[in-house]
N, C-alpha and C positions, 0 to 999 in steps of 0.2 A: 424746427418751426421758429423763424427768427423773431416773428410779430410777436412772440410770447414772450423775450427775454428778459430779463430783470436784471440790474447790475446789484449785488449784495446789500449795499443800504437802501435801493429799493426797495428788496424785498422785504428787508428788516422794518422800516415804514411801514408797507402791505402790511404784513403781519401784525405791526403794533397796533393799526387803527381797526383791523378782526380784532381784535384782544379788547381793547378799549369800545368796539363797539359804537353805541350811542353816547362817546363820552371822549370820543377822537375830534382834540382838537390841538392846535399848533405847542401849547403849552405842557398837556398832559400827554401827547405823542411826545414828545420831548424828553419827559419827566420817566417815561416809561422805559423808554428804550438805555438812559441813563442807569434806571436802577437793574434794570432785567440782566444788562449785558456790561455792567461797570465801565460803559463808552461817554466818553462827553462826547454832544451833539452840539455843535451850533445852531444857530438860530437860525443863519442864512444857509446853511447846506441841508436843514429839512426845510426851511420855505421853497428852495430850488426842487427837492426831489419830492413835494406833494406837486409843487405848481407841474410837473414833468409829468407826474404819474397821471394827473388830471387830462393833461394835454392828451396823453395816451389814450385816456378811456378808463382806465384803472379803478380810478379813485373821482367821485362826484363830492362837492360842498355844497353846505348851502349854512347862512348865517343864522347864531340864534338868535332871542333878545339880547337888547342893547342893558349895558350895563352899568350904573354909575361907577362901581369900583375900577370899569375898564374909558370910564373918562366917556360915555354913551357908547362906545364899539360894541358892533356882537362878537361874539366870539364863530371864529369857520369852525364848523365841523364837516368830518369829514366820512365819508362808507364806501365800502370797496361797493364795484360798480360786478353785471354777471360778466364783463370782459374781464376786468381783474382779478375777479376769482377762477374765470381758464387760466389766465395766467398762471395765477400761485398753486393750480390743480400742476399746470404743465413742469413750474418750478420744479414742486417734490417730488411729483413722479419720476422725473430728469434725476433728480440725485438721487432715489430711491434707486433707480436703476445703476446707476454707475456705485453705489454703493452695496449692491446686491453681486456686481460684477468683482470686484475685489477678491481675489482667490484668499481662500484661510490662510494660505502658509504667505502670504505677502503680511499677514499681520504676526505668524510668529520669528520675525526675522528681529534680530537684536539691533538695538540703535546704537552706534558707536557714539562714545562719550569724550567728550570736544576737550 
């Protein structure tokens, strides 16, 4: 199912902004996926993969109040949409299964050491 696909820091995103909930916004999606998975994230490579995922259907915003600390800006937040969430059903069930497939003895084979 192609239309469901996700490329990895999509889905990572996805996931953050389930995670964060009512509290998914450009800064603490940021802040989250930083501390969760010890990745630095840019600022322009999650504006690209929210503004993408929205494109998709994915992911919907909408602004809150404006704020003096933020110079009058609201802040976007953001909620996975019920498309995004086939999505992210379609994601783990996908690797559930190719991870259910892995025969045992492929995992007790020794790693040779470099």
């Amino acid at each position: 199912m192609k239309k469901y696909q996700l490329g990895e820091f999509e889905e990572v995103v996805m996931l953050t902004v389930g995670v964060l909930y009512n509290e998914a916004y450009g800064v603490s999606i940021k802040k989250e996926i930083e501390s969760r998975l010890a990745r630095n994230v840019s600022v322009g490579a999650l504006q690209t993969a929210l503004k993408r995922l929205e494109d998709k259907g994915y992911l919907k915003s909408h602004d809150g109040e404006a704020t003096e600390e933020r110079a009058g800006r609201p802040k976007k937040y953001f909620e996975i949409t019920a498309l995004g969430k086939k999505a992210l059903e379609h994601m783990k069930s996908t690797r559930d299964e190719l991870w259910g497939a892995i025969p045992k003895m492929a995992w007790n084979t020794k790693i040779a050491s470099v």
